[in-house]
N, C-alpha and C positions, 0 to 999 in steps of 0.2 A: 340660851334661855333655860330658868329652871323650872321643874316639873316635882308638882309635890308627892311624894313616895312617903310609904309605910314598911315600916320589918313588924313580922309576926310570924306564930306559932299556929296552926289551922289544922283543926280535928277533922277528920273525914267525914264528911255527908255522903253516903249513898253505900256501897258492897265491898269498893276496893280498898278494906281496913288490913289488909295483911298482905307481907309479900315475904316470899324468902330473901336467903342472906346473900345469893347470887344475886338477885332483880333489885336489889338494892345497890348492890355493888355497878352493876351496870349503869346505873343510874348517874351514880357518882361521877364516873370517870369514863370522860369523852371516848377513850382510845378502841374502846369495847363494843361495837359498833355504833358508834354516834349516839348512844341515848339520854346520853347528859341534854346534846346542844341540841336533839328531837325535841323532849321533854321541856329545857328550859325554853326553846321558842314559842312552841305550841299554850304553854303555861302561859308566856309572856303576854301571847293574842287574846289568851282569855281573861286575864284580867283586865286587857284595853278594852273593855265590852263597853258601848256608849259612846266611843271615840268616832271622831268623824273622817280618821287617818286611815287612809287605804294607799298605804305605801310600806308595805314589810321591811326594806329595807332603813325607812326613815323612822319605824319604830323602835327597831334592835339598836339604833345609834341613840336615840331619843331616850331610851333606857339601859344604858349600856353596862351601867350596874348593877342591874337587876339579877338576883341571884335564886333559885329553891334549891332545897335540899332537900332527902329524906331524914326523917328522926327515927331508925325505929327502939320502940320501949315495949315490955312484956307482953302491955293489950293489946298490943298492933301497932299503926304509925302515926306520926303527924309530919306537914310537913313546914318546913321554916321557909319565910319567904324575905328577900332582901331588896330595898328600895323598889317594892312594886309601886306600881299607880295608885294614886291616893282615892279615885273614882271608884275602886274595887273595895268598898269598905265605907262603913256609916258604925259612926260613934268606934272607933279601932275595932269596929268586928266586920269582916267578909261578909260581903251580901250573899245568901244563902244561896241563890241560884247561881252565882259565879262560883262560891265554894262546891258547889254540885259538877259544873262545868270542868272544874280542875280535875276533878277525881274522876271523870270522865277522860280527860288526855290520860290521865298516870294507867288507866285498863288499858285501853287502846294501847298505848307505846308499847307498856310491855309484855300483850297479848298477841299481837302482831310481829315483834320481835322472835319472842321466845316458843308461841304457839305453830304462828305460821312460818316465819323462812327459815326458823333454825328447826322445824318438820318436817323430814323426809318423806313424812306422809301426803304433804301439797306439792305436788307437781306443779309450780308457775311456769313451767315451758307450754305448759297444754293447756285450752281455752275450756276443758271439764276443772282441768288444777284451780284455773284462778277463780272459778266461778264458785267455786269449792270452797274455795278461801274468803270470798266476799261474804255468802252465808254464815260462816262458821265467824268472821270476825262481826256480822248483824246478830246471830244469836249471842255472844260473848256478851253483847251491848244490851241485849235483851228486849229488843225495839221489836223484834218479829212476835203479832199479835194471831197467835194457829186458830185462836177460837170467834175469832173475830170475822163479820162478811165484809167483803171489798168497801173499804173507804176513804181510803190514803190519796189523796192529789199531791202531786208534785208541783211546785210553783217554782217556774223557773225568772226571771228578770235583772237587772241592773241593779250593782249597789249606787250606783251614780243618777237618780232619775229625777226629774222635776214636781213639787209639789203636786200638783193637780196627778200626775202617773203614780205617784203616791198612796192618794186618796182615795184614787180608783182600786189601786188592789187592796186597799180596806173594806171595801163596798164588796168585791168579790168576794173575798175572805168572807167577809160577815155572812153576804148568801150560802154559803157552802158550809159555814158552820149551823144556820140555818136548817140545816139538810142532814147533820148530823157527817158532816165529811170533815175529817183529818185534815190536816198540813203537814207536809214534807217542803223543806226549801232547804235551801247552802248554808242556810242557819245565820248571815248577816245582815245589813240593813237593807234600807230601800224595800226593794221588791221583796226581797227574802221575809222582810216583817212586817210588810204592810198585811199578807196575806193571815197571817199568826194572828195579827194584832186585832182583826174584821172579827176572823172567826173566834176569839175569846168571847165576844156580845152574843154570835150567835149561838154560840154553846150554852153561853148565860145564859141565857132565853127560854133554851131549851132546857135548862136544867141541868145540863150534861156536866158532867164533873170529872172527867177522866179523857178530855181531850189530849191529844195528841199532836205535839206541835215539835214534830220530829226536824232538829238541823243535821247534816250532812256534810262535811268540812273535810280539806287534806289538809298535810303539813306546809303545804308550799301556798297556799291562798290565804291560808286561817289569821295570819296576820294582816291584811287585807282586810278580808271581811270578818272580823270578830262576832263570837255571838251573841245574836241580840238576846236582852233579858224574856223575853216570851217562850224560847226555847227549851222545852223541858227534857229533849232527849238528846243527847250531843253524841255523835259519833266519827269518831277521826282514822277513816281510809287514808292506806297507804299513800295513794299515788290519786291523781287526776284522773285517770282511768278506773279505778277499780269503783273510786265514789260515783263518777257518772254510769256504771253500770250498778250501784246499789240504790242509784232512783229509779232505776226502770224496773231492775229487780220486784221492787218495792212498791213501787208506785202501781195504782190502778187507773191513773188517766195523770196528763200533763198539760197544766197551763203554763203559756208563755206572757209575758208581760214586755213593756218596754225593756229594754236592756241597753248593750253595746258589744262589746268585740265578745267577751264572756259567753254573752245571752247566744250570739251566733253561733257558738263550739259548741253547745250544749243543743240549739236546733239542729245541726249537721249531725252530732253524735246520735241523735234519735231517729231522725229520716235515716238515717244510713243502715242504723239496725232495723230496721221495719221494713228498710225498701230490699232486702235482703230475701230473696226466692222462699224458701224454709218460715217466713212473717206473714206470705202474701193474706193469708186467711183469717189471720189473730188479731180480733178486734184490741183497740190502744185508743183511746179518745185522747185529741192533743188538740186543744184551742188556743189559736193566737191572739190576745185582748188586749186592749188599753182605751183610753177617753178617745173624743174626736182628735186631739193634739197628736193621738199616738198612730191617725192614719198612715199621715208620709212616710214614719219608719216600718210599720209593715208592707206599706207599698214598695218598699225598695228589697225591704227582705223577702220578699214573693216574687219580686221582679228578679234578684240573687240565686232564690232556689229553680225558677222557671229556668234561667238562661243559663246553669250549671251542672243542674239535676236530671231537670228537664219535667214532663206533665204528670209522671208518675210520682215524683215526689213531693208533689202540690195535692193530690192525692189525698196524703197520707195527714192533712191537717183542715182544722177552719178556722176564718179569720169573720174574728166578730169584736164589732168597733161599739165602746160605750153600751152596752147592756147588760150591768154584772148577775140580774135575775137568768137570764137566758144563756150566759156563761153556765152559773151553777146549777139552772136545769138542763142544759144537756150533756155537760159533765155528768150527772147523776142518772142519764137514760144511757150512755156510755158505759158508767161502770155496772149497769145493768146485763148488758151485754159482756163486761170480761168476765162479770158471775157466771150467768150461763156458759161460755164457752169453756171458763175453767171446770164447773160441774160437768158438763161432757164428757171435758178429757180428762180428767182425774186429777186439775194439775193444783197445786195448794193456792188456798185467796193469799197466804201473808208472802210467798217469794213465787216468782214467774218464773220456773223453771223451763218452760217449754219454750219459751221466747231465746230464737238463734241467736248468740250475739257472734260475727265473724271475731275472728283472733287478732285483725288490724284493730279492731276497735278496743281491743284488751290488754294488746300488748305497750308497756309504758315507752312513750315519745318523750324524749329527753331534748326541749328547745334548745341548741346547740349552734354554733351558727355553722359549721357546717350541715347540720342536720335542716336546719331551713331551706339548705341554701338547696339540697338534695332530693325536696319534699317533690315528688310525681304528681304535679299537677295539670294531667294532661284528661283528654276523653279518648284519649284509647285504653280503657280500662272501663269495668263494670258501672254502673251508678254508682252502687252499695261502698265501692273502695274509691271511688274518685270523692265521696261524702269525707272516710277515713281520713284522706289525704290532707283535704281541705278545712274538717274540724282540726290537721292537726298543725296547720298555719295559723290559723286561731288561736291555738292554744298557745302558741308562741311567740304569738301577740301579748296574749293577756301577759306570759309570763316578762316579757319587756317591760309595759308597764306598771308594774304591780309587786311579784313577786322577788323574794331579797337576790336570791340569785338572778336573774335575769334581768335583775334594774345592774345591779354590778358590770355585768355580760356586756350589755350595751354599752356603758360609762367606760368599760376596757377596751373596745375592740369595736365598737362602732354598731350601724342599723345590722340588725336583721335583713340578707336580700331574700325576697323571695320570687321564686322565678318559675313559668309555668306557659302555658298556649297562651298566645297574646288576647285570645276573646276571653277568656277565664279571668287574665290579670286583670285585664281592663274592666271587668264587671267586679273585683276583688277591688281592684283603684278605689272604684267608684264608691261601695258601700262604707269601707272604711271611710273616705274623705268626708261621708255624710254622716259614720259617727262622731268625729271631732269638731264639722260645724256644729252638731245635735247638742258637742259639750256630754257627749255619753262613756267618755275614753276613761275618765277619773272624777273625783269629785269635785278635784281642782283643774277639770281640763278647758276652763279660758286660758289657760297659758301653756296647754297640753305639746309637747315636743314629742313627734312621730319617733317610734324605736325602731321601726322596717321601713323598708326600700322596696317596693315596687318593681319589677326588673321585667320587662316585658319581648 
């Protein structure tokens, strides 16, 4: 099947108008630490922005002539672009907000690159190093707001979710924009833009003109979930890790929404860090929401964290069904509470410095299959590291289904086993099997083929 593509020449929107003859060079030519095939995939997902494809691998085939380069000429750069997506473009010009999004990948790759791992100065062995490096790659981005008081919510949920799950985090959204509160989400569809898309009306409403509707993306998801047009701040972390510790960072309270295997790594990666001795005291407002429809899946995901975690990590959340007014008011008496407690302790409203993250939580899991096969999934271990262990079966879940390497992984060498205490698997069995009848695996998961094995 063919797919209509555009070549063009594209002036930069946004800061990153100049680079040297080194960060150009790198760019070019794969050999130099990957920044070519970084660059052109990351590039590639942004211009799929609108696509209903959340399969990374079936997109890089899909356009497999897709080409950028850099140009650069005396005033700075532009960059050339080859059989992109024809969706990324009205009357042959880039739609301004995906040209914003590009020039967005081109900081990040190679601020990250050349700033952080080729810096002696970031220590990535040590959990102050990396936390070091997530700041310093949020300020680069320039998304950290010093003068601003607490009002960042993170929306976490599903790009895979049913109309009416939808609608509801529009309706959230809109009360929280309402209130004058931010959006942080993964920056792609579904859940990620329902919440964006609400709180545009209620910012409208209010007046407000300088919302912030911050996405949050790595290189291994971004073609998956591309971002959506609402997104006015794109920022592309390293790794799965470092992004989920730059919404907590970041974030001043966290709603959850419907989701599936994704939306569970990202509930485990936050219980884990809260339930964490060094958290017991630091208020974190985190509400579990969705319509009536969306009871049974929190019923199971509460029933998951009860017979896993256990009573303290049910704790650490509330679950409120169908009333997006009382979502965004007590979100907003939540974030009342991290102002004050940050005022106490001197700690800054734009990044949580004081918030413990353990170093299992930090350090990058490479879904491997022996690395699954290996994962400690037992309770003789703390809460706080038996959560790590389990967000990081998750995570190599999603990357089975989804992501280009780990759909290939599979298609080579077969499921993922995952192996663990037989009361853990069997309550692991269970929620999984209830996100693929849910249809929450992918967008196309009525025909959804499981990539792990169960091993009990």
């Amino acid at each position: 099947m063919k797919y209509n593509v555009v070549d063009s020449i594209i002036s930069p929107v946004g800061r990153m108008a100049v680079l040297s003859k080194s960060e150009v060079e790198k760019l070019l030519d794969s050999s130099q630490g990957g920044l070519y095939s970084l660059f052109r995939n990351c590039s590639l997902a942004v211009l799929n922005s609108g696509s209903n494809l959340d399969d990374g691998k079936m997109l890089l085939e899909r356009y497999r002539n897709f080409d950028i380069r850099v140009v650069q000429q005396e005033r700075g750069i532009k960059l050339q672009v080859k059989n992109a997506p024809a969706h990324a473009f009205v009357d042959e010009e880039m739609i301004r907000g995906i040209n914003e999004h590009l020039y967005a990948v081109l900081r990040d790759v190679i601020f990250v690159s050349d700033e952080i791992y080729a810096n002696p100065a970031f220590d990535m062995q040590t959990s102050t190093g990396i936390t070091n490096a997530v700041f310093h790659i949020l300020r680069n981005a320039n998304v950290l707001k010093p003068k601003s008081t607490p009002n960042l919510v993170v929306c976490w949920g599903g790009h895979s979710i049913k109309r009416k799950e939808y609608d509801y985090t529009k309706e959230v959204g809109y009360q929280m924009g309402l209130r004058a509160l931010d959006i942080c989400t993964g920056c792609g569809p579904g859940a990620m833009k329902g919440p964006m898309k609400g709180a545009t009306i209620g910012h409208a409403k209010q007046r407000i003109r300088d919302g912030q509707y911050l996405g949050v993306t790595e290189p291994g998801i971004i073609a998956a979930e591309s971002p959506n047009p609402i997104v006015n701040d794109l920022v592309i972390m390293p790794d799965i890790e470092k992004r989920l510790e730059a919404f907590i960072r970041l974030g001043h309270g966290i709603i959850v929404f419907p989701g599936g295997v994704g939306t569970a790594e990202e509930i485990l990666y936050i219980l884990g860090v809260l339930m964490h001795p060094d958290n017991a005291e630091m208020p974190f407002p985190l509400i579990f929401t969705g319509p009536k429809s969306a009871q049974e899946y929190f019923d199971q995901i509460d029933m998951f964290i009860a017979n896993t975690l256990g009573e303290e990590a049910r704790q650490r959340y509330t679950i409120i069904i169908n009333d997006p007014v009382l979502v965004a008011s007590e979100m907003e008496k939540g974030i009342a509470k991290v102002c004050g407690f940050r005022r106490k302790h001197g700690d800054a409203f734009y990044f949580n410095w004081l918030l413990k993250i353990d170093e299992e939580f930090q350090r990058p899991f490479e879904p491997t299959h022996e690395n699954m096969r290996n994962l400690a999934l037992h309770t003789d271990q703390d809460p706080h590291l038996l959560a790590a262990n389990l967000r990081r079966a998750f995570s190599g879940v999603v990357a089975g289904n989804v992501k280009d390497e780990g759909v290939r992984a599979i298609e080579k060498y077969g499921h993922f086993e995952i192996r663990g205490d037989e009361v853990i698997m069997e309550h692991m069995d269970s929620l999984l099997a209830s996100f693929v009848s849910q249809h929450r695996m992918k967008i196309e998961s009525k025909t959804y083929t499981p990539c792990y094995k169960i091993i009990k």
